[in-house]
N, C-alpha and C positions, 0 to 999 in steps of 0.2 A: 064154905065153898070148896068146891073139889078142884085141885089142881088142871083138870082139863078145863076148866073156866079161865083162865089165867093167860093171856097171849105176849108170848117172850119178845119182847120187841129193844134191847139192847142184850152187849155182854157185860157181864159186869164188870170187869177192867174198865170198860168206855166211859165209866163214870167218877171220876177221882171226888174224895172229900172236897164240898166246898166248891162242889162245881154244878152246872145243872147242862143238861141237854133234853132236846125239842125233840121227839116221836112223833109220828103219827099211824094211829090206829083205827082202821072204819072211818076214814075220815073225817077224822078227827086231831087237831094240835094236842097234844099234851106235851107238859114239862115237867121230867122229872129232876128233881130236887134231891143233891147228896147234903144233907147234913152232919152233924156228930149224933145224933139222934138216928141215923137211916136213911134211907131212901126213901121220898114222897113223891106226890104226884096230881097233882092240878092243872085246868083248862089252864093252857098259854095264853089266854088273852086276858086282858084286865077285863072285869066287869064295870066298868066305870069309860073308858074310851075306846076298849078294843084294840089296846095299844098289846104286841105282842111281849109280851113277859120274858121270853127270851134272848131280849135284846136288855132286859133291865140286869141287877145285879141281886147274887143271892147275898144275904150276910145274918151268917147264925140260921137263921129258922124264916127267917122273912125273904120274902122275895119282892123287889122293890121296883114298881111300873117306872119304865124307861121317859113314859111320855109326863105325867104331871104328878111322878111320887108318889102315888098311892103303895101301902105296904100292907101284903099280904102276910100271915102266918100258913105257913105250906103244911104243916101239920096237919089242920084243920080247913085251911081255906079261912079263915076266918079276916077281914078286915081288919087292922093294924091301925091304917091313918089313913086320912082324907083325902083327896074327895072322894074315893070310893065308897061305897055305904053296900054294896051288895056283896056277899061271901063268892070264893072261888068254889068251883064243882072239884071235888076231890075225888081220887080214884084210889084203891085198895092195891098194894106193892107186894110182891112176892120177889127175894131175892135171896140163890142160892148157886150149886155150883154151875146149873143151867143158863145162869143169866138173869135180869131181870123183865119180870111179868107181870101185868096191869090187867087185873079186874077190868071187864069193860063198863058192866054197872057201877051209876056214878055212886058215889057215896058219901055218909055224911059224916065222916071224915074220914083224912087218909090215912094207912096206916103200912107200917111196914112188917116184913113176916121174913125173919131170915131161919132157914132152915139148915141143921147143923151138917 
C-alpha cells in the first residue's frame, strides 16, 4: 500500500505504552492499541454486545470488553474469551515521525509498520 492510503489520525506522543485511544475515521470508532509489540488497531466496539472497547482495559496484547469480559487479541482481532465468538475488524498501523496512520481497508489482521 502507498503511503497516500494511510490517514494520520493521532500524534505519536498521544499514545504512551500500554495505553490505548478512541479515533474516529469516515465514521468510523476505532481503538488504537499501544503494546510492547506496536501500535494496533481494531473496531471499538465489541462484537459480542457493542459494548464500547474503550472504556474496557488494555493488558499486554488483549483488550478486555468493559461490559461482560470478553477479551480480545488486538494484534489480530482474534477472540481470546467468551462470550464473544466473532473476531474484531482489524486495521493496518503506520507509525513514524508524522504520526500515527490507519489503513482505511479493514484488514485481516493488524499490523504495525514503524518507519526508521
Amino acid at each position: 500500500m502507498d503511503a497516500k492510503d494511510y490517514h494520520k489520525v493521532a500524534q505519536a506522543d498521544a499514545l504512551p505504552q500500554g495505553k490505548t485511544l478512541c479515533v474516529e475515521l469516515a465514521g468510523r470508532e476505532i481503538l488504537l492499541c499501544h503494546t510492547s509489540e506496536g501500535v494496533f488497531a481494531v473496531d471499538n466496539l465489541c462484537s459480542h454486545a457493542a459494548a464500547r472497547l474503550c472504556e474496557g482495559r488494555l493488558k499486554g496484547h488483549r483488550i478486555l470488553c468493559p461490559l461482560h469480559g470478553a477479551a480480545f487479541d488486538v494484534r489480530d482481532g482474534s477472540v481470546l474469551t467468551r462470550p464473544a465468538s466473532v473476531a474484531l475488524v482489524t486495521y493496518s498501523v503506520r507509525v513514524d515521525e508524522e504520526g500515527i496512520a490507519i489503513l482505511l481497508q479493514q484488514s485481516g489482521g493488524a499490523a504495525c509498520h514503524k518507519s526508521p
